[in-house]
PLY file of the C-alpha trace (Angstrom):
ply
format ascii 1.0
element vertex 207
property float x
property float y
property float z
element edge 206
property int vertex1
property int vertex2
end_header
0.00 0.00 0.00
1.22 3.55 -1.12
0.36 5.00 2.16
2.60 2.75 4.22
5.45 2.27 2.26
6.00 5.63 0.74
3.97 7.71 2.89
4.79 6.43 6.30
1.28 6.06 7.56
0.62 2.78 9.79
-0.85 0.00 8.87
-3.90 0.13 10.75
-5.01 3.89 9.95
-4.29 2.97 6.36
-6.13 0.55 6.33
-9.34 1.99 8.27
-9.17 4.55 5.93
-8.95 2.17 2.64
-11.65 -0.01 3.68
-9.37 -2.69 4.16
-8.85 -5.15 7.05
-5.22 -5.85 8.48
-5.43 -9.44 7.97
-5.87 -8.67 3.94
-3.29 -5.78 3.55
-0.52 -8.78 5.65
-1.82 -11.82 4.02
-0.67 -9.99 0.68
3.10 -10.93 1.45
2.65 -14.53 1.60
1.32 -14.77 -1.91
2.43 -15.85 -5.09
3.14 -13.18 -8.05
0.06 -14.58 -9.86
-1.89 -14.71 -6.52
-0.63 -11.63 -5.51
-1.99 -10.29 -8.64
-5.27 -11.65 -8.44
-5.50 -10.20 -4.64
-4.85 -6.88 -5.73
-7.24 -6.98 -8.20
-9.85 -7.78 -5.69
-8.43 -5.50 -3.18
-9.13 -2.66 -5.68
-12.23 -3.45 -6.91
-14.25 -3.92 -3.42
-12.39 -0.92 -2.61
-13.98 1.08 -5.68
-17.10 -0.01 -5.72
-18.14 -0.99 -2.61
-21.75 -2.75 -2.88
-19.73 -5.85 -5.51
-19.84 -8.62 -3.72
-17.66 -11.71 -5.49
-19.93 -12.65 -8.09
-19.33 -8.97 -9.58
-16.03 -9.30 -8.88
-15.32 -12.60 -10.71
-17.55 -11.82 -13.94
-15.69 -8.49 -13.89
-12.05 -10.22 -14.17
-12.93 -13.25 -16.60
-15.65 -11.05 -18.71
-14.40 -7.63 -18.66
-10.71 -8.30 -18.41
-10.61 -11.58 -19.79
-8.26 -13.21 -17.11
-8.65 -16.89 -17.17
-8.16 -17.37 -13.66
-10.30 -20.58 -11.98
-12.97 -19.44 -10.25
-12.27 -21.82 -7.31
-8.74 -19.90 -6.76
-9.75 -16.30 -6.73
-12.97 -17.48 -4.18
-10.25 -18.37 -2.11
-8.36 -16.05 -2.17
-11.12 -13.40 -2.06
-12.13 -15.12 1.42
-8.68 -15.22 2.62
-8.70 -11.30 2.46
-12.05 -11.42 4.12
-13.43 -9.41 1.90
-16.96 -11.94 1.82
-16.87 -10.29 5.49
-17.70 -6.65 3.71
-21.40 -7.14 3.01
-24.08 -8.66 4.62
-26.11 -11.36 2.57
-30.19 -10.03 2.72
-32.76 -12.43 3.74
-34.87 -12.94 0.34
-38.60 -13.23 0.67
-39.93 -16.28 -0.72
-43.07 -16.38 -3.01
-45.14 -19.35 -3.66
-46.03 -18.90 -7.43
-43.96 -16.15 -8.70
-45.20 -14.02 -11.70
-43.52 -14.65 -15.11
-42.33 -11.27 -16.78
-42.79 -10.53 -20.11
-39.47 -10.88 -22.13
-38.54 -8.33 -24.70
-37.72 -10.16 -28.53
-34.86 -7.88 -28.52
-32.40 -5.32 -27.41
-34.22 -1.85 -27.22
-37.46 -2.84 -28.06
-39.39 -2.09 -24.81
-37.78 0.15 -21.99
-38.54 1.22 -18.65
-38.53 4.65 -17.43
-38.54 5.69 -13.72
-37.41 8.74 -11.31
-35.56 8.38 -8.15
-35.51 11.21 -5.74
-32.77 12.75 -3.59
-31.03 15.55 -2.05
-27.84 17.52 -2.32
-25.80 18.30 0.93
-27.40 21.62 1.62
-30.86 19.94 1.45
-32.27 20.79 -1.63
-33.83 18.15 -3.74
-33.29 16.88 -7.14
-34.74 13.72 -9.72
-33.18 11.70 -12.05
-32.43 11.21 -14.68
-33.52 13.09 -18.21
-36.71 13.75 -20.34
-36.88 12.36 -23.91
-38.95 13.22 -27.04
-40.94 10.81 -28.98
-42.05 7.66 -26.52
-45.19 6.43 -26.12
-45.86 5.76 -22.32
-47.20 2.30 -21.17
-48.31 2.38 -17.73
-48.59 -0.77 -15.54
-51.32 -2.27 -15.11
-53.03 -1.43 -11.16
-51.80 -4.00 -8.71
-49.16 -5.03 -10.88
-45.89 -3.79 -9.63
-44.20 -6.96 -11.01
-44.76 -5.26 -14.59
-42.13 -2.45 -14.02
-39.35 -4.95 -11.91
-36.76 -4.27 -14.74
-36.20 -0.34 -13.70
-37.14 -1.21 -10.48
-33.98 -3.66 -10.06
-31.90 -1.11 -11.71
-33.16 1.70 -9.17
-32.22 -0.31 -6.23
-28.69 -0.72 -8.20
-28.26 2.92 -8.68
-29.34 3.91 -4.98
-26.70 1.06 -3.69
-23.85 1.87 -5.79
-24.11 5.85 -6.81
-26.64 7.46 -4.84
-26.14 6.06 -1.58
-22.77 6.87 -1.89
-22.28 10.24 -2.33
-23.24 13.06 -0.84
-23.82 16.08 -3.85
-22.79 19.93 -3.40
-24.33 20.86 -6.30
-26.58 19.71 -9.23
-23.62 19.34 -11.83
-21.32 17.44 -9.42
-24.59 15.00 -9.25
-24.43 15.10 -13.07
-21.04 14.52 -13.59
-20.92 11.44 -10.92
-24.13 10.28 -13.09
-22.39 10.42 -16.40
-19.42 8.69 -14.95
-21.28 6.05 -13.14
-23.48 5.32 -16.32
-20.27 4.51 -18.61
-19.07 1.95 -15.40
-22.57 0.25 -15.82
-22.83 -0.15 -19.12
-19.36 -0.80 -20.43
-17.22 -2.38 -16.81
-19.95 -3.81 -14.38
-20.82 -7.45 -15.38
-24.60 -7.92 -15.11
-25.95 -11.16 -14.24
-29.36 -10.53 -16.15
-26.76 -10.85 -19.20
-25.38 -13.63 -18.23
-22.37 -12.00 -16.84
-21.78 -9.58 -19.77
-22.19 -5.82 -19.19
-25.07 -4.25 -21.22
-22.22 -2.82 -23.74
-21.00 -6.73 -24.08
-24.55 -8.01 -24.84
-26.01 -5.55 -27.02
-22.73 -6.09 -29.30
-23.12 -9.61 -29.59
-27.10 -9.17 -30.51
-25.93 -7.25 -32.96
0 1
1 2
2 3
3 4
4 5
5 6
6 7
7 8
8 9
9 10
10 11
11 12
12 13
13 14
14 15
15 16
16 17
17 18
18 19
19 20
20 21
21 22
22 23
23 24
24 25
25 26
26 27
27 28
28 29
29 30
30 31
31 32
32 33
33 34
34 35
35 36
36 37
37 38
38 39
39 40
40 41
41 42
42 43
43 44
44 45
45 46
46 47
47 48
48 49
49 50
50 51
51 52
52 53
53 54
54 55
55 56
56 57
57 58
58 59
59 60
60 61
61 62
62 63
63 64
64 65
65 66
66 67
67 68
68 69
69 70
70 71
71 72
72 73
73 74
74 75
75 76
76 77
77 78
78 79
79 80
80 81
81 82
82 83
83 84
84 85
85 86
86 87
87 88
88 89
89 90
90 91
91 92
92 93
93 94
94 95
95 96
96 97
97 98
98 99
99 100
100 101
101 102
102 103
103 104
104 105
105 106
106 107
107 108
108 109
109 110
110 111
111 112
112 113
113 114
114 115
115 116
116 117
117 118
118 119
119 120
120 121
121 122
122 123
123 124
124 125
125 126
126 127
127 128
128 129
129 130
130 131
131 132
132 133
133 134
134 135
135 136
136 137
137 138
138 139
139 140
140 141
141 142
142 143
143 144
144 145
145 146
146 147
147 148
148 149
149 150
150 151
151 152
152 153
153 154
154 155
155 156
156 157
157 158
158 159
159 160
160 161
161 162
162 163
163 164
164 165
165 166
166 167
167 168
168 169
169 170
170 171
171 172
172 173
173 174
174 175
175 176
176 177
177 178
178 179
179 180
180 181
181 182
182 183
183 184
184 185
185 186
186 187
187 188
188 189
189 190
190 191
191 192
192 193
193 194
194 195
195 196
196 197
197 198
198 199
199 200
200 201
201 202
202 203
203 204
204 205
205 206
């Protein structure tokens, strides 16, 4: 770590301030060059985005970066670092006939549109995200919420990972995160809807 070796900060404030647990930044010395490699890469990942837990993580390396590392080894490794410690697995809510969603034929042919609501530091309020020309609105049907889980999946997503992250001074620094976090989601974070490709990965190989 940067901060320890060329900074002279200790290992423990280094690593409260990282995110990272002692036992991980130690454990790193014992490794192999290729294990080392693979830690780091976790390391760095759960320490940029925060809400990945190892699935993300995994898809990310073989389907983003196209390592070829077993997925055994870097599960192994990932737990040695305790980083499975991190996040907390939810208790899911079990339904006795789930409804079936309707399955687009293909890419862009039906979308869903939402808003999500927040605030800035100071306490003024804003929506996301923009206003297009030209669509023809399809509203779900009453009692039916199961008809618009698609954006609803994606606002929990964007809550977790952007907007519960960040607190905003002003509209255009909320803009600017928004544009950067977009590009991440479509074109870095593996989706598991996709079968572990990101959006940019899928729509390319519809094409």
């Amino acid at each position: 770590m940067k901060a320890v070796e060329e900074d002279g900060v200790s290992i423990a404030l280094a690593c409260r301030t990282f995110g990272v647990s002692e036992s991980c930044y130690r454990y790193e010395a014992r490794l192999s060059d290729e294990n080392a490699e693979i830690a780091d890469w976790l390391i760095r990942l759960t320490a940029t985005y925060r809400t990945w837990g190892f699935g993300l993580c995994f898809l990310y390396l073989r389907n983003v970066k196209g390592f070829g590392w077993n997925h055994k080894r870097v599960y192994r490794i990932y737990r040695e670092l305790e980083l499975n410690l991190r996040i907390k697995p939810r208790k899911r809510l079990i339904r006795e006939k789930p409804d079936t969603l309707a399955i687009p034929a293909a890419p862009n042919e039906t979308w869903s549109m939402d808003f999500m609501a927040d605030q800035l530091g100071d306490g003024r309020s804003f929506r996301t995200w923009a206003k297009k020309r030209g669509i023809a609105l399809a509203y779900i049907q009453p009692g039916k919420p199961q008809q618009n889980a698609y954006v609803e999946r994606y606002n929990r997503t964007v809550r977790q990972e952007w907007l519960g992250q960040h607190i905003f001074a002003t509209i255009e620094e909320a803009r600017d995160h928004a544009t950067r976090w977009l590009w991440t989601y479509n074109n870095e974070r593996p989706n598991m809807a996709n079968g572990g490709l990101t959006p940019a990965q899928k729509l390319k190989n519809a094409a």
